[in-house]
C-alpha positions in Angstrom: -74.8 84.9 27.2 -72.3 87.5 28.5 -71.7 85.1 31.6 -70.8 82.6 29.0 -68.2 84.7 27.2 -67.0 85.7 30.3 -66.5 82.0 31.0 -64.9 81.4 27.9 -62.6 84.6 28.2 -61.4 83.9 31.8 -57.8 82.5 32.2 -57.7 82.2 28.1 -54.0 82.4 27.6 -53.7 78.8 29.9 -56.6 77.8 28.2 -54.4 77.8 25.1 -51.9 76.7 26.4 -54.0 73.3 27.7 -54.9 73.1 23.9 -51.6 73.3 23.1 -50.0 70.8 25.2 -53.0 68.1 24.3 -52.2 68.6 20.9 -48.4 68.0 21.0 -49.3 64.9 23.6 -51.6 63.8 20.9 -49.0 63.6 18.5 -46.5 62.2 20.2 -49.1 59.5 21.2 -49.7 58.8 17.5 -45.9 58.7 16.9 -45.1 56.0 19.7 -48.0 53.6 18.6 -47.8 54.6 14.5 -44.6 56.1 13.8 -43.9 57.5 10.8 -40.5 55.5 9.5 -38.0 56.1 5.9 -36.9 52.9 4.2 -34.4 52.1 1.4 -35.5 49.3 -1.3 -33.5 48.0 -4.2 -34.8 47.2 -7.7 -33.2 46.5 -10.8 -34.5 48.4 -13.9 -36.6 47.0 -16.8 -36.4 48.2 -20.5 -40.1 49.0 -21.7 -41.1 49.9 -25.5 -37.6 48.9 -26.7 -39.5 48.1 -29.9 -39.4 51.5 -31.0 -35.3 51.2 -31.8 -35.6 47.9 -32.7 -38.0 48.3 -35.4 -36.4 51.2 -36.8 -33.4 48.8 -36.8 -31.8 50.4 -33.9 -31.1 49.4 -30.2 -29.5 51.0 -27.1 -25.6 50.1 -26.4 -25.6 50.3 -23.4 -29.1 48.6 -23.1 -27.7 45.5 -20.9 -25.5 47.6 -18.4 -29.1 49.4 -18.2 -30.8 46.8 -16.9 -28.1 45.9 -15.0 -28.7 48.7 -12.9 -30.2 48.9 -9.4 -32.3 51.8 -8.4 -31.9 52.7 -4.3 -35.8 54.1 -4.0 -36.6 56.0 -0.1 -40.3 55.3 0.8 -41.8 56.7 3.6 -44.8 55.7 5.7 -46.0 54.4 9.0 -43.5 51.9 10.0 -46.4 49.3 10.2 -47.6 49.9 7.1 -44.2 50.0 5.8 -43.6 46.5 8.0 -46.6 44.9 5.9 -44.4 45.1 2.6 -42.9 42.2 0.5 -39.5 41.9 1.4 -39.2 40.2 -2.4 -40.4 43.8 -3.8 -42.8 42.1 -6.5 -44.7 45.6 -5.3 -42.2 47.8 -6.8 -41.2 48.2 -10.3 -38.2 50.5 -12.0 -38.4 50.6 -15.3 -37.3 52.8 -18.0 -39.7 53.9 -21.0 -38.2 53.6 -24.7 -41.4 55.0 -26.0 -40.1 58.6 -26.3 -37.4 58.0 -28.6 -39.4 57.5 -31.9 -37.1 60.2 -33.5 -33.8 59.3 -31.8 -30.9 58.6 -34.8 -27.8 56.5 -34.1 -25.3 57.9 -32.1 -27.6 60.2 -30.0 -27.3 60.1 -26.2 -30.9 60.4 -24.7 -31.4 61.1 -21.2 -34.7 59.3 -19.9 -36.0 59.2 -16.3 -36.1 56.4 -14.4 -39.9 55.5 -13.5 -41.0 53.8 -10.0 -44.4 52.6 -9.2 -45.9 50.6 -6.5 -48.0 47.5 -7.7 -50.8 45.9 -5.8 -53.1 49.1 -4.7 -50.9 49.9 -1.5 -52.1 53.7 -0.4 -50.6 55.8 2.6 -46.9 55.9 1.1 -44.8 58.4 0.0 -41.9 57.6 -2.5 -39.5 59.9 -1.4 -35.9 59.7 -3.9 -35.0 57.4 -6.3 -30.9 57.4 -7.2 -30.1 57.2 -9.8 -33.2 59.1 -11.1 -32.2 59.9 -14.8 -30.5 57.3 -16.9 -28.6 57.7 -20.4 -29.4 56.2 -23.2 -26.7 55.6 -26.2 -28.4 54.9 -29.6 -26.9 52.4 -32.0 -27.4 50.5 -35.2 -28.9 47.1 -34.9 -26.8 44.5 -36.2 -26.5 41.1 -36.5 -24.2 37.5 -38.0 -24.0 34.0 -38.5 -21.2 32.4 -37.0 -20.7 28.6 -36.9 -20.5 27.1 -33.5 -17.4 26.1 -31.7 -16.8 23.5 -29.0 -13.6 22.8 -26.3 -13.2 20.9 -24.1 -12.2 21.4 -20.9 -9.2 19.4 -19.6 -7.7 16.3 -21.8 -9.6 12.9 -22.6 -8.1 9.8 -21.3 -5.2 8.6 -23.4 -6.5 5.7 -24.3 -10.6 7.2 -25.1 -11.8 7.5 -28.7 -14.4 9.4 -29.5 -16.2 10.3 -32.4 -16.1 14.0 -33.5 -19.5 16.1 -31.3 -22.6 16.6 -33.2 -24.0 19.6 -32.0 -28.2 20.3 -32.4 -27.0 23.3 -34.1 -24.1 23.8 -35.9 -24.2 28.3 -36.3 -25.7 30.8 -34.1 -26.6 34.4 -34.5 -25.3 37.1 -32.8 -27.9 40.1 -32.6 -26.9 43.6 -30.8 -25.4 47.0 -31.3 -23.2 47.4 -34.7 -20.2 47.6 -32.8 -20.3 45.0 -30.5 -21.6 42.2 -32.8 -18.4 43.5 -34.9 -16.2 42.6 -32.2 -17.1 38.9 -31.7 -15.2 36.4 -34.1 -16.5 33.1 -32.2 -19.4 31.4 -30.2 -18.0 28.7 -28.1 -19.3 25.9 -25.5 -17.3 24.7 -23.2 -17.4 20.9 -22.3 -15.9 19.7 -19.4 -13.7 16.8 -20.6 -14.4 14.4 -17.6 -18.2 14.8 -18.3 -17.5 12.7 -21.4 -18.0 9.6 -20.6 -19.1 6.3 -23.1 -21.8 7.6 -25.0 -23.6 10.9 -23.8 -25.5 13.8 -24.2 -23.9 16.9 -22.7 -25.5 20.6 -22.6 -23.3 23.8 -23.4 -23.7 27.2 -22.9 -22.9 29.3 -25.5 -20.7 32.6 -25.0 -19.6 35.4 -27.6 -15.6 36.2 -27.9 -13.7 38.6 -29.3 -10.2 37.9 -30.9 -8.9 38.2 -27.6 -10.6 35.7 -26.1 -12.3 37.9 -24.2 -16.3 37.9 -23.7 -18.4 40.1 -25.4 -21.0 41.9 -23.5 -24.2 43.9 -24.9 -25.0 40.7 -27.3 -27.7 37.9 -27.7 -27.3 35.0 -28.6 -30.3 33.3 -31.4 -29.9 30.2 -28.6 -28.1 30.1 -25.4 -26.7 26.6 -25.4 -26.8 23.8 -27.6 -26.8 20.0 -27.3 -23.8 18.2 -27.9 -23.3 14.2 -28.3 -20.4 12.2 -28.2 -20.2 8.6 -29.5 -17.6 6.0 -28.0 -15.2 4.5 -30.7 -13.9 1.1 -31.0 -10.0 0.7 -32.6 -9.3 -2.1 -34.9 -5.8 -2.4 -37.3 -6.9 -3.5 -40.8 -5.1 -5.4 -43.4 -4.7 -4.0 -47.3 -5.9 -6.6 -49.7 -5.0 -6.0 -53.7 -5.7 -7.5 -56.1 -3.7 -7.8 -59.2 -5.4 -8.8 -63.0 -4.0 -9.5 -66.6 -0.4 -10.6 -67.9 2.6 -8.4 -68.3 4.5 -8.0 -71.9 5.9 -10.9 -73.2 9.4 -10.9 -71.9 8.5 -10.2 -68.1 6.5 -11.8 -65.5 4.7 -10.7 -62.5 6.6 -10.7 -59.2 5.5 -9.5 -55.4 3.2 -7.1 -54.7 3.9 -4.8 -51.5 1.6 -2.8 -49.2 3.1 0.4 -47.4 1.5 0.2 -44.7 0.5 -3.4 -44.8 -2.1 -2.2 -42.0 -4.4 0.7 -41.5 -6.0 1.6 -37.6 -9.4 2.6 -37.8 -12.0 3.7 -35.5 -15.6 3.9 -35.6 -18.8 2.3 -33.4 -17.2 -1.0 -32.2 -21.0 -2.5 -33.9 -19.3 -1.3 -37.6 -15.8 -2.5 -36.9 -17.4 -5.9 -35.7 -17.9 -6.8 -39.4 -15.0 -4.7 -41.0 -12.3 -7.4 -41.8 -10.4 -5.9 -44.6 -9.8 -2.9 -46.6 -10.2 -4.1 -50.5 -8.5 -1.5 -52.7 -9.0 -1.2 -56.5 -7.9 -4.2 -58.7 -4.4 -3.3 -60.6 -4.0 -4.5 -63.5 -0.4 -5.5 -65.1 -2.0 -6.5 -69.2 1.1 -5.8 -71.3 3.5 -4.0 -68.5 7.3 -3.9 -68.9 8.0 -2.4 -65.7 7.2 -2.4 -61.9 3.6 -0.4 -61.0 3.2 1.9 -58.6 -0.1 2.9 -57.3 -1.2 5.3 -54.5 -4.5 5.2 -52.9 -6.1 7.4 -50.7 -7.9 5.4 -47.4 -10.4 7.5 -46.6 -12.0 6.7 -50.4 -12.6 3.3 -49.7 -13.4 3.1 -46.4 -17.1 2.2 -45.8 -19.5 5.0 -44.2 -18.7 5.8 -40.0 -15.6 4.7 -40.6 -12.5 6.8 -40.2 -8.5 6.3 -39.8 -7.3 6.9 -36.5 -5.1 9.8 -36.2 -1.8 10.3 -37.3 -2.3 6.8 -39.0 -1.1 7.5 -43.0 -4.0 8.8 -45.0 -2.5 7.3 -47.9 -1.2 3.4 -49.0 1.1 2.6 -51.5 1.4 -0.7 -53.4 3.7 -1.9 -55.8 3.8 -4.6 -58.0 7.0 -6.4 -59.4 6.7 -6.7 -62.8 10.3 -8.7 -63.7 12.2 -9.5 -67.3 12.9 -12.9 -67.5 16.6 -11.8 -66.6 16.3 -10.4 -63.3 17.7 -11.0 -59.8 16.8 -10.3 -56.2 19.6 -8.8 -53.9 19.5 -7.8 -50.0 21.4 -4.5 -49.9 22.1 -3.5 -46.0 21.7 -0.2 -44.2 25.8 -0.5 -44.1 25.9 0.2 -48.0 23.6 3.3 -48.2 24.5 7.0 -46.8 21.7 9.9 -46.7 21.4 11.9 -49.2 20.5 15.5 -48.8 20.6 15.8 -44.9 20.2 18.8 -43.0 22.8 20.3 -40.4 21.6 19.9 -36.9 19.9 16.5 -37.8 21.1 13.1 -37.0 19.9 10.3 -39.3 20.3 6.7 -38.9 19.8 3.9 -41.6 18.4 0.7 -40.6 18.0 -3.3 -41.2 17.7 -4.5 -45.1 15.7 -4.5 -48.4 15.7 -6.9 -51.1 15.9 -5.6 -54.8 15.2 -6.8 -57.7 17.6 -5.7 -60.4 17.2 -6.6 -64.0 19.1 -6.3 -67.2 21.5 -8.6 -69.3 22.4 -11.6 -67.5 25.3 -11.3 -67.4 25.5 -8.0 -66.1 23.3 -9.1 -63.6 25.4 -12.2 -62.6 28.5 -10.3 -62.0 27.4 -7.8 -59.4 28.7 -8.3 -55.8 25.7 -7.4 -54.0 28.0 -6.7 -50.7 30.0 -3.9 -53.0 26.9 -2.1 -53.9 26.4 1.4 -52.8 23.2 3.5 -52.7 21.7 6.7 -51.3 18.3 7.4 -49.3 17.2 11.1 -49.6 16.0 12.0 -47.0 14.8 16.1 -48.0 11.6 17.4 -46.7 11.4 14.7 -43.9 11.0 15.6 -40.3 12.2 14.0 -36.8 10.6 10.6 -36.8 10.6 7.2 -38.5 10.4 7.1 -42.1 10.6 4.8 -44.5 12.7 6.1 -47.7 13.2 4.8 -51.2 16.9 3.4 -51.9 18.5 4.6 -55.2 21.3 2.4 -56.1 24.8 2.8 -57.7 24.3 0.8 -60.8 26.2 0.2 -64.0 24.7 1.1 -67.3 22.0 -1.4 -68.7 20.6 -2.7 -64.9 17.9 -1.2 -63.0 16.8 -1.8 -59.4 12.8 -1.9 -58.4 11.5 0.1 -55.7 12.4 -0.5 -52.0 12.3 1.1 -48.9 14.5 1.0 -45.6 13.8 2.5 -42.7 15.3 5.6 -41.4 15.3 7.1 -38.2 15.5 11.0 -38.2 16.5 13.2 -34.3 17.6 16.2 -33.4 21.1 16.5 -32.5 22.2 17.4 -28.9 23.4 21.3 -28.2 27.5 20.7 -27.7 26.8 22.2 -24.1 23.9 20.0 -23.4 26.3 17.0 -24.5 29.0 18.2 -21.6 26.0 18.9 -18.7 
């Protein structure tokens, strides 16, 4: 036994120092064929227990910009074990837990840590930092509205394409989100791009909140993200006005012409309706015991049959009048030459043009001595704008004759700057 300790005693100090040296060789042995590596993964945050706001009619503001963020999280391990992970980090998940705020109020500011865990059993790793590691949390009321649902269209249609208004699979949306951001939005709109549209077809849009500066409103969501819109292919067609005219005028007068303004309306519909539209029939007018020209004004879109519609900028309105004459009455052609506008406005140029029959009536003899190339008459032309119009004539008459209505047309610019006129 004491041969043995001396043994053991002999030379100890390089005896330790063997042990020593084995050990560090050990390690670094374990270190070339397992090292021990650090690692940065990315993962973006989700938002658990966020019914506790939301059923206390609260929410976070700044809940989307939340989950927005990406967590940097260092693990450390053997670099094989580390090489054996899922590059697609389905093993790691950041999330944030609402469940702490049961008492929170609106307008608090909570500060809640930012959870990671590894999924899928993995053991040997160490999760060393996660940045950020604290996020905060700004408490709002929970509002929400109904808003109808807009659509535009991106780029123009081609000129000469008609097509029937959209019809959408829903025609509101609701907006949902904190108090003051669903304040801020005004519209929902889909965009449609306009060379999508083409005959008839079924086009997808996605929705998106604005505010009244046309700018988008983040932090929101949408009841439904897009909707379906359809547009129909329209057929044009110009349709004639037919009238007719009942009964027998006073004793004394007789029934004369009966004039359409316009004589023709454009329409526009499925071309299969407008195959078998032929005529638009207004109202029957009847003349039992009148003394005196009618006037009637009808509104088109009353009598137009259903899915039909006037095209635009077509007149939404026709009026018809029907000559009712004394026996002593006479039909003139007064000229543009005789009339001068009435009521003009500086800056405007107005030209009359071409001729209108009137029918005068009064005593005959009267009626027999006017010159119709002396007569005079005005056209007021107040309240219109630049474009053709067609306006009533008044005419210079003596006592005891009056004229029926008529039109002539009259052509209404702008007048040329002095200094455009000299360029």
């Amino acid at each position: 036994m004491k041969k043995f300790q001396e043994t053991l005693m002999k030379d100890l100090g390089w005896k330790l120092l063997s042990i020593g040296i084995a050990t560090i060789m050990w390690f670094m042995v374990i270190n070339i064929n397992q090292p021990v590596d650090t690692r940065t993964y990315s993962k973006y945050i989700t938002l658990d227990n966020m019914e506790v706001l939301t059923d206390r009619g609260l929410t976070a503001r700044n809940a989307e910009d939340i989950a927005a963020t990406k967590v940097n999280i260092k693990i450390k391990a053997q670099r094989t074990s580390l090489d054996r992970l899922n590059q697609s980090n389905d093993w790691l998940q950041v999330s944030v837990d609402f469940s702490g705020l049961k008492n929170a109020m609106a307008g608090d500011t909570v500060s809640l840590p930012v959870k990671v865990e590894m999924l899928g059993g993995y053991s040997g790793y160490t999760i060393v930092s996660k940045a950020p590691a604290n996020i905060q949390v700004s408490i709002e009321r929970l509002a929400s509205k109904e808003l109808p649902i807009e659509i535009t269209l991106n780029g123009e249609l081609p000129k000469n394409a008609l097509y029937s208004a959209p019809v959408l699979s829903a025609n509101t949306v609701w907006v949902k989100g904190p108090a003051s951001s669903v304040e801020r939005v005004i519209a929902v709109r889909g965009m449609i791009n306009a060379q999508d549209v083409q005959g008839d077809v079924q086009l997808n849009a996605k929705l998106v909140p604005y505010d009244s500066h046309g700018t988008q409103v983040k932090g929101v969501k949408l009841g439904t993200s897009e909707v379906t819109v359809i547009y129909g292919a329209l057929g044009l067609k110009s349709i004639p006005i037919k009238v007719n005219i009942s009964g027998t005028p006073a004793d004394g007068f007789e029934f004369g012409e009966t004039t359409c303004t316009p004589q023709t309306i454009e329409v526009v519909a499925n071309p299969e309706i407008l195959k078998d539209f032929i005529y638009l029939q207004l109202p029957d007018i009847d003349i039992s015991g009148s003394g005196a020209t009618l006037r009637k004004s009808f509104a088109v879109a009353d009598y137009l049959p259903e899915g039909i519609a006037i095209k635009d900028g077509s007149s939404p309105t026709i009026q018809v009048n029907v000559q009712v004459l004394a026996a002593n009455s006479r039909e003139i052609v007064v000229r543009s030459n005789q009339l001068t506008v009435l009521k003009g406005v500086s800056g405007m140029s107005y030209e009359i043009s071409g001729s209108a029959k009137v029918v005068i009536t009064g005593e005959e003899t009267l009626i027999n001595n006017i010159d119709e190339s002396t007569l005079t008459g005005t056209v007021d032309v107040s309240g219109l704008s630049v474009g053709h119009h067609k306006v009533p004539i008044t005419l210079n008459l003596a006592d005891g004759i009056t004229a029926g209505y008529a039109y002539i047309d009259v052509a209404i610019s702008q007048e040329a700057d002095a200094s455009d006129s000299e360029s």
